[in-house]
DOVEXKE-848406 format. One record per residue (C-alpha): x, y, z; residue in three letters. Coordinates in nm, 4 decimals, always signed. Layout:
BEGIN
px:py:pz:code
X:Y:Z:ALA
...
// end
This chain:
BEGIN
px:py:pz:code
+1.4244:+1.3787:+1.5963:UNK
+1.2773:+1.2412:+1.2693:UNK
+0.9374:+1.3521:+1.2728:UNK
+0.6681:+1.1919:+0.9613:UNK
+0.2906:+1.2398:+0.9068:UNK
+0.0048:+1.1025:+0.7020:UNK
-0.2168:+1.3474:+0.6216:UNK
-0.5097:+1.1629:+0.3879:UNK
-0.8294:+1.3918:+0.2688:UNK
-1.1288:+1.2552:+0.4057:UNK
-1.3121:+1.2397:+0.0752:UNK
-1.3410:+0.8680:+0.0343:UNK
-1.1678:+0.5698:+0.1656:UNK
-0.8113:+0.4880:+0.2629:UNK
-0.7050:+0.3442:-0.0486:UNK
-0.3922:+0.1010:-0.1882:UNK
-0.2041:+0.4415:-0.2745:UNK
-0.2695:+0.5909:+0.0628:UNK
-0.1691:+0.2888:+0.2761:UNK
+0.1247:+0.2492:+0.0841:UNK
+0.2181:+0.6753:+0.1717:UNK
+0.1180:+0.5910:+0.5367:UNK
+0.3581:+0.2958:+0.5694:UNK
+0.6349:+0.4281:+0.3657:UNK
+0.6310:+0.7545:+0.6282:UNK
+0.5237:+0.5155:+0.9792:UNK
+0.8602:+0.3030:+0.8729:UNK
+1.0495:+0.5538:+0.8178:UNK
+0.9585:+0.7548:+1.1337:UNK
+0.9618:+0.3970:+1.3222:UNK
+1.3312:+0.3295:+1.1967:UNK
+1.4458:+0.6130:+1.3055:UNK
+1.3401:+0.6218:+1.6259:UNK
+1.0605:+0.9107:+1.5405:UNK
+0.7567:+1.0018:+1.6001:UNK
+0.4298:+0.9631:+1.3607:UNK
+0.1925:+1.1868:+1.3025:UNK
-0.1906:+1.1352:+1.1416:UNK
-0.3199:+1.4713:+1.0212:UNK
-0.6770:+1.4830:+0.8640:UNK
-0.6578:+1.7159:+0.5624:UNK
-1.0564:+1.8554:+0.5934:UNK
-1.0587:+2.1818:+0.4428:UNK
-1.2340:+2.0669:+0.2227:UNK
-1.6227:+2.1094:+0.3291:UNK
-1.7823:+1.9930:+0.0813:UNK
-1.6621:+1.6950:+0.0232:UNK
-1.5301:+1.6016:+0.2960:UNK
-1.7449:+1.3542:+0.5498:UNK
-1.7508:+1.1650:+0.9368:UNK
-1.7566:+0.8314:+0.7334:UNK
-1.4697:+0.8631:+0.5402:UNK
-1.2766:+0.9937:+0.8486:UNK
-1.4341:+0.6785:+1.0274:UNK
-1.3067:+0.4600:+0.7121:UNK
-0.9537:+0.6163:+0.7322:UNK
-0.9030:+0.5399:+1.1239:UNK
-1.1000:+0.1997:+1.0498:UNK
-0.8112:+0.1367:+0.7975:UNK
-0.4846:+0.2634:+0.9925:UNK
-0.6528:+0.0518:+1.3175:UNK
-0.6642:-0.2562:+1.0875:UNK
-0.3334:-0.2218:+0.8950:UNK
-0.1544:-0.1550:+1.2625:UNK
-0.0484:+0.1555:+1.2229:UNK
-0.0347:+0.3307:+1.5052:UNK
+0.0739:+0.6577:+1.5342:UNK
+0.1807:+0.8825:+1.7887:UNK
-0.0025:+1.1737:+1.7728:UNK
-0.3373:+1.3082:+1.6456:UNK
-0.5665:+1.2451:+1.4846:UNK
-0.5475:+1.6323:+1.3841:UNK
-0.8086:+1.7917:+1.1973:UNK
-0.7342:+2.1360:+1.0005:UNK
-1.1023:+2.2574:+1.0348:UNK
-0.9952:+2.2961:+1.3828:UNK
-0.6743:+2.5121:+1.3128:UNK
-0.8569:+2.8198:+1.0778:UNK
-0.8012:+3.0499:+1.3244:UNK
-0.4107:+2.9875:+1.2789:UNK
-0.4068:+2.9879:+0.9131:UNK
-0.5671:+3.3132:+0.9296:UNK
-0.3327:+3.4120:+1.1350:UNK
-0.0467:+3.3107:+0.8869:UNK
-0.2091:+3.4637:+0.6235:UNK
-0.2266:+3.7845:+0.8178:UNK
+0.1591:+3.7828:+0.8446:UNK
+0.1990:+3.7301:+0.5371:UNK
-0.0197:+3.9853:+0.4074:UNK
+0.1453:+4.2584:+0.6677:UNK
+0.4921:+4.1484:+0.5471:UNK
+0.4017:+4.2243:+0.1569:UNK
+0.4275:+3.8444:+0.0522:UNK
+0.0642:+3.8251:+0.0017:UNK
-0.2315:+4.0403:-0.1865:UNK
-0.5789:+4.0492:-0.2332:UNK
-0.7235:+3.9466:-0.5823:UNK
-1.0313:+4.1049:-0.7461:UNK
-1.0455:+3.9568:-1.0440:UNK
-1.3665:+3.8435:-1.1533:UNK
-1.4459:+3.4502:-1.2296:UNK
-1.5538:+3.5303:-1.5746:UNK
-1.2050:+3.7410:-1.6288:UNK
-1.0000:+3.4689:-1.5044:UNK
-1.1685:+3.2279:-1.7248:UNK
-1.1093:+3.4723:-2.0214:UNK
-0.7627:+3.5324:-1.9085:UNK
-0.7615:+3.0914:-1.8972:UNK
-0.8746:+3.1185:-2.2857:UNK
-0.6376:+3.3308:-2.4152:UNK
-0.3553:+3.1762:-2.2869:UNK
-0.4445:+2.8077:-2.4204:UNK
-0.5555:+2.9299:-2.7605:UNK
-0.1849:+3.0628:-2.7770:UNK
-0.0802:+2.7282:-2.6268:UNK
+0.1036:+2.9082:-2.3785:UNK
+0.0437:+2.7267:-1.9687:UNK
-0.2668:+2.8958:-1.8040:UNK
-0.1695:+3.1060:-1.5187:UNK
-0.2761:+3.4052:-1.3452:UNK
-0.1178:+3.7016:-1.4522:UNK
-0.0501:+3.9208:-1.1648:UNK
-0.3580:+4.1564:-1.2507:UNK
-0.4017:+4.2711:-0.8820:UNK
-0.0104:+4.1588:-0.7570:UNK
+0.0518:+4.5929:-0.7816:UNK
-0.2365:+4.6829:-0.5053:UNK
-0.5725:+4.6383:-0.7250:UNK
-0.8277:+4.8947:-0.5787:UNK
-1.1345:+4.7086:-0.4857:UNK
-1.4270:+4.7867:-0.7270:UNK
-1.6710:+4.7962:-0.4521:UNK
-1.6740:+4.8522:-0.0938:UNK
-1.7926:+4.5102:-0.0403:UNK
-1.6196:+4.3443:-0.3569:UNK
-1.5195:+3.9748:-0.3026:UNK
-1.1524:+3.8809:-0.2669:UNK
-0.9185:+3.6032:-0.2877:UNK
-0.5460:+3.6070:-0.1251:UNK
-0.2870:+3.5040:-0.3323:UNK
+0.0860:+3.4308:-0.2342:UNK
+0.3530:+3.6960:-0.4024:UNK
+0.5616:+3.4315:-0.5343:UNK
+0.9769:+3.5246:-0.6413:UNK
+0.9672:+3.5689:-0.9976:UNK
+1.2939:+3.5651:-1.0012:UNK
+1.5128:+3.2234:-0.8772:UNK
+1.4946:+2.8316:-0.8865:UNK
+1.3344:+2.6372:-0.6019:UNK
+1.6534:+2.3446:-0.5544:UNK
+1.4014:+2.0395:-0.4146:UNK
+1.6192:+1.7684:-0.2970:UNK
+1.3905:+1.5050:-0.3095:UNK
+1.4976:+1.1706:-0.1439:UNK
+1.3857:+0.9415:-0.3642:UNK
+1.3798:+1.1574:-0.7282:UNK
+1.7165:+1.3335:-0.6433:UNK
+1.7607:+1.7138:-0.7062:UNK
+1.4746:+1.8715:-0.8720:UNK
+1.5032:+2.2454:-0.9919:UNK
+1.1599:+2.4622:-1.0509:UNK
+1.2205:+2.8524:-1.1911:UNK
+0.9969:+3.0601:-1.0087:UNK
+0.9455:+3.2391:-1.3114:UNK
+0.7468:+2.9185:-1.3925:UNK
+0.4747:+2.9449:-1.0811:UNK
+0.2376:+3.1901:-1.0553:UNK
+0.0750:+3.3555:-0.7305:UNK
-0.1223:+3.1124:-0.5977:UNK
-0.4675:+3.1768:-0.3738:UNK
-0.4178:+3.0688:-0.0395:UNK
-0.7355:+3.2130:+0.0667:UNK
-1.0954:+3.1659:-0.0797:UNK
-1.3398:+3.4383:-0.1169:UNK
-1.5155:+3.2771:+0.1916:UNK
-1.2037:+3.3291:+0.3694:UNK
-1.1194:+2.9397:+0.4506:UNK
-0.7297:+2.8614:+0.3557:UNK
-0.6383:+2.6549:+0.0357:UNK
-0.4399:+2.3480:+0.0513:UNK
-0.1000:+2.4844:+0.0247:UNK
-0.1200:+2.6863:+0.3058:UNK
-0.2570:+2.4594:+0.5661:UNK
+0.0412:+2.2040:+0.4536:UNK
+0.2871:+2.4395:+0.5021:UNK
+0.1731:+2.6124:+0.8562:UNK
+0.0822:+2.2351:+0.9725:UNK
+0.4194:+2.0852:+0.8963:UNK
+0.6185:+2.3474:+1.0495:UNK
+0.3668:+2.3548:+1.3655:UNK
+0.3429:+1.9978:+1.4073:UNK
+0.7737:+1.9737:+1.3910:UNK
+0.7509:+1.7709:+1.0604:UNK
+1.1469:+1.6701:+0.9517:UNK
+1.0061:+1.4390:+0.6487:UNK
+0.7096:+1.4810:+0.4545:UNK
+0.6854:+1.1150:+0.2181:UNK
+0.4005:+1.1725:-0.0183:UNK
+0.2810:+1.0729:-0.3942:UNK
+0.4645:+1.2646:-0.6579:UNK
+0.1406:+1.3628:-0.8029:UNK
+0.2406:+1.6550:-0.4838:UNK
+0.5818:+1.7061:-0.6928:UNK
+0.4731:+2.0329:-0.8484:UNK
+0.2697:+2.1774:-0.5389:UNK
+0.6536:+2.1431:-0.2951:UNK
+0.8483:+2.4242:-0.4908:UNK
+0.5297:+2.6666:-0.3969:UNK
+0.5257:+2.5079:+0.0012:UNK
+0.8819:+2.6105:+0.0200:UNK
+0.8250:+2.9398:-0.0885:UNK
+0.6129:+2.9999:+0.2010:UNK
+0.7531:+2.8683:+0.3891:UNK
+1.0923:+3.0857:+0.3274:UNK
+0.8350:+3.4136:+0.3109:UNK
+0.7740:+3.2776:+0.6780:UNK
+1.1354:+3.2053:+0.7899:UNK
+1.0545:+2.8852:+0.8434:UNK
+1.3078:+2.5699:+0.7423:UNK
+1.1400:+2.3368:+0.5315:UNK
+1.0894:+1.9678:+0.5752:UNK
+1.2928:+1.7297:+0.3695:UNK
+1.0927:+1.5636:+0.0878:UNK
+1.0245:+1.2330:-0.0366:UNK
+0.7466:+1.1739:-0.3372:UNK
+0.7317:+0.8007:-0.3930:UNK
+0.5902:+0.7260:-0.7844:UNK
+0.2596:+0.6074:-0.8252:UNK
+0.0949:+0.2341:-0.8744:UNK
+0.0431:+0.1519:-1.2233:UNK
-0.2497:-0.1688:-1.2787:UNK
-0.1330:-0.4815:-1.4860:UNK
-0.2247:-0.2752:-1.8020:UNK
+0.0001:+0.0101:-1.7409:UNK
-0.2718:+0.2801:-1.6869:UNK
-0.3155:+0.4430:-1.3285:UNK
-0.5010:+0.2098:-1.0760:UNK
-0.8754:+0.2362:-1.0080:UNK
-1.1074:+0.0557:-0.8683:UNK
-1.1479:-0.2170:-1.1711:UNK
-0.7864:-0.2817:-1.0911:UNK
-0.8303:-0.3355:-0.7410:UNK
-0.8020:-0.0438:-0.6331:UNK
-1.0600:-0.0703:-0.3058:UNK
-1.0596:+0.0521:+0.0004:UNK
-0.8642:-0.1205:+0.2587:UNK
-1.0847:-0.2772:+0.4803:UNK
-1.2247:-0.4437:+0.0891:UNK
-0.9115:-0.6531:+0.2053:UNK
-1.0226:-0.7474:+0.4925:UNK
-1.3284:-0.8882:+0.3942:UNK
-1.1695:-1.0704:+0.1167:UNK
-0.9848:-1.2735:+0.3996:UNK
-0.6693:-1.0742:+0.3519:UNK
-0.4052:-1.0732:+0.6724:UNK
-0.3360:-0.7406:+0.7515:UNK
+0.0473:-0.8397:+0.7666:UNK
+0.0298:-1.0005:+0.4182:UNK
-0.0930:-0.6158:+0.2581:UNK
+0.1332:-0.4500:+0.4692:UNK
+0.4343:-0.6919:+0.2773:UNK
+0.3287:-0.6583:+0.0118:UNK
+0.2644:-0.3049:-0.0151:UNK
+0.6295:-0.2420:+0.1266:UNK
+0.7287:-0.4417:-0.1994:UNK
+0.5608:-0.1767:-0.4662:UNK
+0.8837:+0.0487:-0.4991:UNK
+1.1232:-0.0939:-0.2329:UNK
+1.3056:-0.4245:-0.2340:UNK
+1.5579:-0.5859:-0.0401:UNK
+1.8009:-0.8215:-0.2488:UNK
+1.5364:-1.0968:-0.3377:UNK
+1.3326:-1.1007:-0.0121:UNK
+1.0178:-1.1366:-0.0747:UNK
+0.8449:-1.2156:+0.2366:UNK
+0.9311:-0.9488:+0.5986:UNK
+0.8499:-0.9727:+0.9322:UNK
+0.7027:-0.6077:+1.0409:UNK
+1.0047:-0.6037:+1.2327:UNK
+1.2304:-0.6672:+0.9576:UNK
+1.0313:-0.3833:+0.7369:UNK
+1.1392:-0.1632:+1.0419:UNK
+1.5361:-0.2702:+1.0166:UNK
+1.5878:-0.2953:+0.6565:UNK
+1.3314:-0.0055:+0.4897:UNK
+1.5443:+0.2806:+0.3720:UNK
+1.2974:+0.5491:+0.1557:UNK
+1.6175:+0.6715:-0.0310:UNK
+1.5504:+0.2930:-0.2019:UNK
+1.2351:+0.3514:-0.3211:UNK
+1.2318:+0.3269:-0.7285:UNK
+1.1993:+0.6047:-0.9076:UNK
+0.9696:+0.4274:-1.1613:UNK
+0.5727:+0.3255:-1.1072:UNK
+0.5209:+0.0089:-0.9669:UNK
+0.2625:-0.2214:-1.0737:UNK
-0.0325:-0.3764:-0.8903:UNK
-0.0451:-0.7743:-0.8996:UNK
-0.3504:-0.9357:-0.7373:UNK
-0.1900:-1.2625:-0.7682:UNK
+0.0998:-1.1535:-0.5617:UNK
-0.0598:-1.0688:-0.3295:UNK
-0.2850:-1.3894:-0.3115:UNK
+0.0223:-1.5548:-0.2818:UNK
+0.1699:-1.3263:+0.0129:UNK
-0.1802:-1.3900:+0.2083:UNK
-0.1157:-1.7761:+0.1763:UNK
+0.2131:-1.7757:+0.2992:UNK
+0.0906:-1.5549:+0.5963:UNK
-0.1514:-1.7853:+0.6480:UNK
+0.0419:-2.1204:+0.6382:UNK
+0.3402:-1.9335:+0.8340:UNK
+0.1484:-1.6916:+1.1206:UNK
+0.1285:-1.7690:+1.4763:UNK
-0.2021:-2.0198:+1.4396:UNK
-0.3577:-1.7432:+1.7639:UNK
-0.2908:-1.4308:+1.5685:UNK
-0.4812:-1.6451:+1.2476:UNK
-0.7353:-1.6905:+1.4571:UNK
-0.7933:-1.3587:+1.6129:UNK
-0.8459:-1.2832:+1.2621:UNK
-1.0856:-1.5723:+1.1469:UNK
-1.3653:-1.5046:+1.4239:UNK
-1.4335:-1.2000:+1.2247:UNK
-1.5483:-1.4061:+0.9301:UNK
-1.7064:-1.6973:+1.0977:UNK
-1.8926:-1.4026:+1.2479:UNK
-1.9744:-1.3177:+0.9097:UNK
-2.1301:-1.6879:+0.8329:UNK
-2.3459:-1.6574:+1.1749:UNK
-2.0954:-1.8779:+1.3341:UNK
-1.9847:-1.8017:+1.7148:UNK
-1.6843:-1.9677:+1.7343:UNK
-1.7057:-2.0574:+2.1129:UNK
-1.9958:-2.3173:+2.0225:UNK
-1.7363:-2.5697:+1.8961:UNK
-1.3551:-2.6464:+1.8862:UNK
-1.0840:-2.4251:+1.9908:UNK
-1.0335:-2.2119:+1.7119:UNK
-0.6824:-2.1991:+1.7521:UNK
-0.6796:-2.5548:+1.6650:UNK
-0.8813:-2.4901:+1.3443:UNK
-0.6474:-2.2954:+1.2574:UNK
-0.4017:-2.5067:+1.3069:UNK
-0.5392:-2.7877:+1.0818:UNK
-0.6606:-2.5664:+0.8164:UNK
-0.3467:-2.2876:+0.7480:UNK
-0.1845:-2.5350:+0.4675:UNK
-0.5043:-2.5538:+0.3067:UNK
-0.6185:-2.1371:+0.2696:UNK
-0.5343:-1.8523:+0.0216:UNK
-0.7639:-1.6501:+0.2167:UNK
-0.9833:-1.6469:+0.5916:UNK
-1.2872:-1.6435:+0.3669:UNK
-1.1788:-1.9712:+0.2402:UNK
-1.0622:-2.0565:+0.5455:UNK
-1.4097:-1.9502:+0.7425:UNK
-1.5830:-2.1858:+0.4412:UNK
-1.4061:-2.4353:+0.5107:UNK
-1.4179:-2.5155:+0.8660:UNK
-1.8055:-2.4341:+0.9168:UNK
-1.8458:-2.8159:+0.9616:UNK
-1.6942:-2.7893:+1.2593:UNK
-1.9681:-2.5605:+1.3847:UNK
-2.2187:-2.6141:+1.2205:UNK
-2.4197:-2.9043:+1.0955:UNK
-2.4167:-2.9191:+0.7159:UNK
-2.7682:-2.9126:+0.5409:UNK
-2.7473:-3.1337:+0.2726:UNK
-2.4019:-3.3824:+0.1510:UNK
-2.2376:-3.2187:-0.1526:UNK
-2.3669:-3.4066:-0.4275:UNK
-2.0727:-3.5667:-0.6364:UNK
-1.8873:-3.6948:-0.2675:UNK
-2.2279:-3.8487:-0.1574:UNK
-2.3269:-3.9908:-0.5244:UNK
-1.9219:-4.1591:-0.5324:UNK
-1.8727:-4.2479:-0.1549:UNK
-2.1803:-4.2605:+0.0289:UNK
-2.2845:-4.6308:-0.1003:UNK
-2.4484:-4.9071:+0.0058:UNK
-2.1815:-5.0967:+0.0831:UNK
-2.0111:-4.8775:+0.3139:UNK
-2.2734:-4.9558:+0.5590:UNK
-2.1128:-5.2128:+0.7392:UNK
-1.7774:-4.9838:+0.7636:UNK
-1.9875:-4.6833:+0.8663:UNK
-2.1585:-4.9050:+1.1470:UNK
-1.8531:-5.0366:+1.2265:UNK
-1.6768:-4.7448:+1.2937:UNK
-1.9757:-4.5249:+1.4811:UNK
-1.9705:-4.8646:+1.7364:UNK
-1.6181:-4.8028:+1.7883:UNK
-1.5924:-4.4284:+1.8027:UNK
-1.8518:-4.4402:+2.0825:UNK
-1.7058:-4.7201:+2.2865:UNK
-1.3360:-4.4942:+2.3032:UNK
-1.2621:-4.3286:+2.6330:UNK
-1.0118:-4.0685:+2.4928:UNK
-1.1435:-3.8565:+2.2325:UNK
-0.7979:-3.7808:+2.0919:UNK
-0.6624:-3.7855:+1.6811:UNK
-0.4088:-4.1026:+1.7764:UNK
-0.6716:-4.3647:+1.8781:UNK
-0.9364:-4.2277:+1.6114:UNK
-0.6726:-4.2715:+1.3496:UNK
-0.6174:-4.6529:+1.4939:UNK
-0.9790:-4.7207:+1.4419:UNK
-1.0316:-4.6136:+1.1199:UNK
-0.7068:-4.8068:+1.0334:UNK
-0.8365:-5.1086:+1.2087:UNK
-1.1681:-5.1207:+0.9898:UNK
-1.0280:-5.0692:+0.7213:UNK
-0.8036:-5.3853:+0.8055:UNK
-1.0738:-5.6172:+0.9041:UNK
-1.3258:-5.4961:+0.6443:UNK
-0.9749:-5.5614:+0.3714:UNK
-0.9902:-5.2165:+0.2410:UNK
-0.7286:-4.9438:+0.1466:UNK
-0.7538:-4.7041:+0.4219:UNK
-0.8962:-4.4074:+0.1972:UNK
-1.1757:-4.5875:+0.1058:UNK
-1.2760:-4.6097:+0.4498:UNK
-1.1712:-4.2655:+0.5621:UNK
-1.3495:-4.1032:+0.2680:UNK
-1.6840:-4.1994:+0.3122:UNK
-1.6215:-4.1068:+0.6584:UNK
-1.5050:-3.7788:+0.6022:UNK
-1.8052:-3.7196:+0.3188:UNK
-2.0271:-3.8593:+0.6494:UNK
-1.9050:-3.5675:+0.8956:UNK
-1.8269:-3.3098:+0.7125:UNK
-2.0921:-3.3348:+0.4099:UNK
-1.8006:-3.2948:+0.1500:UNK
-1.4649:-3.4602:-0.0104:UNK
-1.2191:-3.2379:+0.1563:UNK
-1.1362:-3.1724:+0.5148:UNK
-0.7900:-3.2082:+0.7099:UNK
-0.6496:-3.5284:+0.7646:UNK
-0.9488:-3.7603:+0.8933:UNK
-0.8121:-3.7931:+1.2721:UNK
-0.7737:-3.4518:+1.3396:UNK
-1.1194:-3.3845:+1.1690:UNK
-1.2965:-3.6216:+1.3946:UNK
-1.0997:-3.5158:+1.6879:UNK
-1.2173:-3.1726:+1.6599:UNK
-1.5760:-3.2117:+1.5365:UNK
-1.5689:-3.3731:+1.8901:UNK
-1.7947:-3.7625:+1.9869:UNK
-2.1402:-3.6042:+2.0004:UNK
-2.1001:-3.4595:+1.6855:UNK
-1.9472:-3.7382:+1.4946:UNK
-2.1882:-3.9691:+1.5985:UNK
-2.4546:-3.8374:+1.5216:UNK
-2.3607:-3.7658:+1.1995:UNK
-2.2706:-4.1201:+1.1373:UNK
-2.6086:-4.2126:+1.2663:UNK
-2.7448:-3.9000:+0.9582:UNK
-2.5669:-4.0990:+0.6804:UNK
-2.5963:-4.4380:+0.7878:UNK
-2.9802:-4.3570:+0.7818:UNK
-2.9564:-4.1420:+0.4457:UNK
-2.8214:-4.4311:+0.2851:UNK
-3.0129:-4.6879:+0.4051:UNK
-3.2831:-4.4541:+0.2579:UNK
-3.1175:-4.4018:-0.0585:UNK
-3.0981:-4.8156:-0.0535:UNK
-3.4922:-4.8446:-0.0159:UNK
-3.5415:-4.5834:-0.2820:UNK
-3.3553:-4.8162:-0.5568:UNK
-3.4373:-5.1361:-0.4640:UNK
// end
């Protein structure tokens, strides 16, 4: 059974590269019929912290990836690796190191003022005495020195390393707690791991993880190290490219859908499909497609993705997502229309659910003051009549539906001879306090009677006010 992890560092956020690694490896186990694993690489003490663990989860819960096992945490395994390490020690393919910080660094000199690679040098790989009783150790890994390392890599194709090329690497600190290296390797054969789909920035640690593994007799995983994202200027991304943590998507009014798209898109394609259903990233994503070559970050792309998500979505599922941000604006979005409905009206109009939450808090809310322009062009004097009109009619209606609005607002326009939008934009500059809403009916409809009225009666008395003040 295909088996696939994510196994992030909690050291900061879960970031564009990271949610790209977790998808790439949750499709890939989901295609398949596997099973996904979340591993939480935390070795790392002192830099590692509850709040980026929380932001990881946070992100995963968000994007909808679900996986199904863990979360597992390494700093709950040391009494494992230790064991390993034990083994390996007892079995001759690991030693203790005494060497000194300050020789090391020396040794580190030497070699780059020859412009040879630094490496350690095998100083202790014989059986170094200890100086002192109580003389701090490392414990490195005896690697072959003789041999390649054949990685067939699923998206790079076959990549050869010469062991003569790696040195003996510490898998133990001084303090005792594993290194990196190890924990991979004992975790991925103990958690069953039959693909591990990583960065290829880990291209040059897998030749070392096999070699443990083999000291171990264990079969390693097959590998897949998917390129890295380049920003629009061709350097690595950061943060001043975008480069944020997840849930900064989120409260940019990104669908979580739309990121997932179009982070399936950096590296994989699909003839010229540019927008997938999850469902379709399931059937059709194949990691033996992924380019070879960086792929570039394009925040317009994905502005455009979000819109299309938004216009095409299930108007419910836009919605579940919108409370969040009317939430944001102090808005409760049971004190009005159905939000479903909102939705509804608004999803041709948005590029994001900010926008989105923006723009329908009119329909929540009563504006505080008319936006400026709209009132100064439409908001006249002689709409008075047509305003009046139309609040005598709207209140005398017995259904409060978009049809029979619409057929009042076409009927005053009639009588008073006027083209219908310059009736139904002073209204809509009336109700909402701005130029732009939905189409007029449907904005009445859902602002609901009370509401409309009484903001009739609010600009019919504003500009009768505005009247006195220029006569």
């Amino acid at each position: 059974m295909v088996k696939t992890r994510f196994a992030p560092s909690p050291t900061g956020y879960l970031h564009i590269g990271g949610a790209r690694t977790a998808l790439f490896s949750w499709l890939h186990a989901r295609r398949h019929g596997g099973r996904f694993v979340l591993r939480i690489e935390d070795t790392d003490l002192e830099r590692s912290t509850p709040e980026s663990v929380n932001a990881i989860l946070e992100g995963m819960t968000w994007l909808g990836l679900e996986y199904d096992e863990g979360p597992f945490y390494q700093t709950h395994r040391f009494d494992r690796y230790r064991e390993v390490i034990e083994t390996l020690l007892e079995r001759g393919h690991a030693y203790r190191c005494y060497c000194t910080k300050e020789r090391l660094e020396a040794l580190r000199e030497a070699q780059m003022a020859r412009k040879e690679k630094p490496r350690y040098d095998g100083h202790c790989r014989a059986g170094a005495e200890p100086p002192s009783p109580d003389a701090p150790f490392v414990i490195r890994f005896r690697n072959p020195q003789e041999g390649q390392v054949v990685v067939e890599d699923l998206v790079r194709g076959q990549v050869v390393f010469d062991n003569r090329e790696l040195d003996d690497l510490v898998i133990a600190r001084s303090d005792g707690s594993p290194t990196y290296n190890l924990t991979v390797v004992v975790d991925d054969h103990d958690m069953g791991i039959t693909h591990v789909i990583r960065g290829d920035d880990h291209l040059n640690n897998t030749p070392r993880q096999i070699n443990i593994m083999k000291a171990l007799g264990w079969e390693p995983p097959q590998y897949a190290h998917v390129p890295m994202i380049l920003g629009t200027d061709g350097k690595r991304l950061s943060k001043r490219h975008g480069a944020v943590s997840v849930m900064q998507y989120r409260e940019d009014g990104y669908l979580p859908e739309a990121l997932l798209n179009y982070l399936v898109r950096l590296g994989w394609s699909h003839g010229d499909q540019e927008v997938f259903s999850i469902d379709e990233m399931i059937e059709l994503f194949d990691i033996r497609d992924v380019n070879r070559a960086a792929s570039t970050f394009n925040p317009e792309k994905l502005l455009w993705l979000n819109q299309q998500y938004i216009k095409n979505s299930d108007p419910a599922h836009v919605a579940r997502h919108l409370t969040y941000h009317l939430g944001k604006l102090g808005i409760d979005p049971a004190d009005g229309p159905d939000l479903v409905e909102v939705v509804r009206a608004q999803q041709e109009r948005a590029k994001t659910l900010v926008e989105m939450a923006n723009n329908s808090r009119f329909f929540y809310r009563d504006f505080e003051a008319y936006d400026e322009k709209a009132a100064r062009k439409h908001l006249k004097t002689e709409v008075l009549p047509v305003l009046k009109s139309l609040r005598e009619r709207f209140a005398a209606l017995e259904e409060w539906q978009a049809e029979p609005l619409h057929e009042v607002v076409v009927g005053v326009a009639e009588e008073a001879g006027l083209k219908l939008g310059k009736v139904a934009q002073p209204l809509r500059v009336a109700v909402t306090g701005g130029p732009v809403s939905p189409p007029i009916d449907v904005t009445l409809a859902l602002i609901g009677r009370e509401r409309t009225l009484a903001r009739l009666d609010r600009a019919i008395a504003w500009i009768s006010e505005h009247q006195a003040e220029t006569a």
